[in-house]
Each structure stands twice: as structure tokens, then as C-alpha cells.
C-alpha positions in Angstrom: -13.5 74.9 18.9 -15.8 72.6 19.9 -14.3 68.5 20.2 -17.5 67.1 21.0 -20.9 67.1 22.7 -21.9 65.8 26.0 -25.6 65.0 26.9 -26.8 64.3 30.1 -30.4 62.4 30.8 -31.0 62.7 34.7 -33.5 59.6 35.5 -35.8 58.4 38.4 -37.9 56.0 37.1 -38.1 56.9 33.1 -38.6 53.4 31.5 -41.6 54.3 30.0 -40.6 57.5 28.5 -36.9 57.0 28.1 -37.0 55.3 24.6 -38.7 58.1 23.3 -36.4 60.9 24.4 -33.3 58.3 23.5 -34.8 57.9 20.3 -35.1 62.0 19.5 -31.6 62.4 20.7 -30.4 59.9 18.8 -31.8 61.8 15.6 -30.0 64.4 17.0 -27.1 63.4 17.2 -26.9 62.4 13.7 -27.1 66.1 12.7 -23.8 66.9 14.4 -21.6 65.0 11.5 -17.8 65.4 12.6 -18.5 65.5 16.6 -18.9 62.8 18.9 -21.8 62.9 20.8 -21.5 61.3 24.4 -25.3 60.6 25.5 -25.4 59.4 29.3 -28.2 58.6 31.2 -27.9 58.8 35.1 -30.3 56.5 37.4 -31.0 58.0 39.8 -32.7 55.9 42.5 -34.6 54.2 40.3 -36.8 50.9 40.9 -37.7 50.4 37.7 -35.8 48.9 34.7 -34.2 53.0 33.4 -30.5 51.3 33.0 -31.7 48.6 31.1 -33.6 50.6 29.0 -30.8 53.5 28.9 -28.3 50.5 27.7 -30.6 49.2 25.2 -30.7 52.6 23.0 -27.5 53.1 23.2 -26.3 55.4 26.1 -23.5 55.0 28.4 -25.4 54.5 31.9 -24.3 55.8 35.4 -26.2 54.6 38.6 -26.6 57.0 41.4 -28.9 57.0 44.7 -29.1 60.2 45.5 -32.8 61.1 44.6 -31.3 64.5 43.7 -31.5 66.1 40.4 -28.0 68.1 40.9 -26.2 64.9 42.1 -27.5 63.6 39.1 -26.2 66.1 36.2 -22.9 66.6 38.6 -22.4 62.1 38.2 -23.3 63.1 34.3 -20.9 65.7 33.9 -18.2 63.3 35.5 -18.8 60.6 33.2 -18.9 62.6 30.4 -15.0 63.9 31.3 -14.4 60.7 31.9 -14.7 59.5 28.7 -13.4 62.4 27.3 -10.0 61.8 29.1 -7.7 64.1 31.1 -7.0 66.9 28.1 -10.6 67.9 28.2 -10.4 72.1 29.4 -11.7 72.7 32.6 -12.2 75.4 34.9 -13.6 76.5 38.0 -16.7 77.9 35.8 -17.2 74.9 33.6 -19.2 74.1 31.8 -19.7 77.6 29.9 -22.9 77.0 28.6 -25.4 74.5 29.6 -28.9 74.1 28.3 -31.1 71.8 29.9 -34.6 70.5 28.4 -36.7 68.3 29.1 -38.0 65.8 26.1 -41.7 66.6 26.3 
């Protein structure tokens, strides 16, 4: 059974884009009635103003400076169990499924 839905935004430098994509997702989200959706954006060695932005519509931020786009889901995914507390099921092969897309 799914409990709820984690998304994950790796940034460098998105402020111009990032309302968009925030904005679809957000539409998005609204679909899945009945199932939190946890929408985080990692920074990732970003010199512009992605957090702010990121905070702004509404996702949870985390800031990294790795300038690696693995290091960045991996922070994501950790945020996202975070928040989800300790009774979240994990294994060695989690997550299951992943899909990753990039907004257009």
C-alpha cells in the first residue's frame, strides 16, 4: 500500500525555471487526493536564489555542495525519510521504483 509520495527536484542554479516545474507539480499533486505528497528541492551548489525560490512555492528545501547530481537525489531521498519518520520500510534495494523526469 502506498502511504505517500516523495518527490525529489535536484537543483544547480534553477531560479528561472523552478517556478514552473513547482507549479506543474503542484497540479500534480493535487491529483493524488488521500496521499501526502512530500516535494523537496535539493540546492545543489547553487549561486543563485533556487532555495528562495524552492521555499516560496512551497517545497521543503535541502542545501547541498556537492555539484553532483547523485549526492543530490541521495540528500533528497534522506529528507524525504526524514519526514516520513522511522516506520517508513526500507531495504537494501529501496526505493523499488523510481522514475525520474525532467520538467521540460
Amino acid at each position: 500500500m502506498i502511504r505517500f509520495v516523495g518527490v525529489i527536484v535536484p537543483t544547480h542554479d534553477e531560479e528561472e525555471l523552478l517556478p514552473w516545474c513547482l507549479a506543474r507539480l503542484r497540479r500534480v499533486a493535487r491529483a493524488l487526493t488521500g496521499l501526502p505528497v512530500h516535494l523537496v528541492v535539493v540546492a545543489d551548489a547553487c549561486r543563485d536564489q533556487t532555495a528562495r525560490v524552492a521555499l516560496r512555492g512551497g517545497a521543503g528545501v535541502v542545501l547541498i555542495g556537492a555539484g553532483n547530481v547523485g549526492a543530490a537525489r541521495a540528500a533528497g531521498i534522506r529528507e524525504v525519510l526524514r519526514r516520513t519518520g522511522p516506520s517508513t520500510p526500507t531495504t537494501s534495494g529501496w526505493p523499488p521504483r523510481t522514475r525520474t523526469r525532467a520538467c521540460p
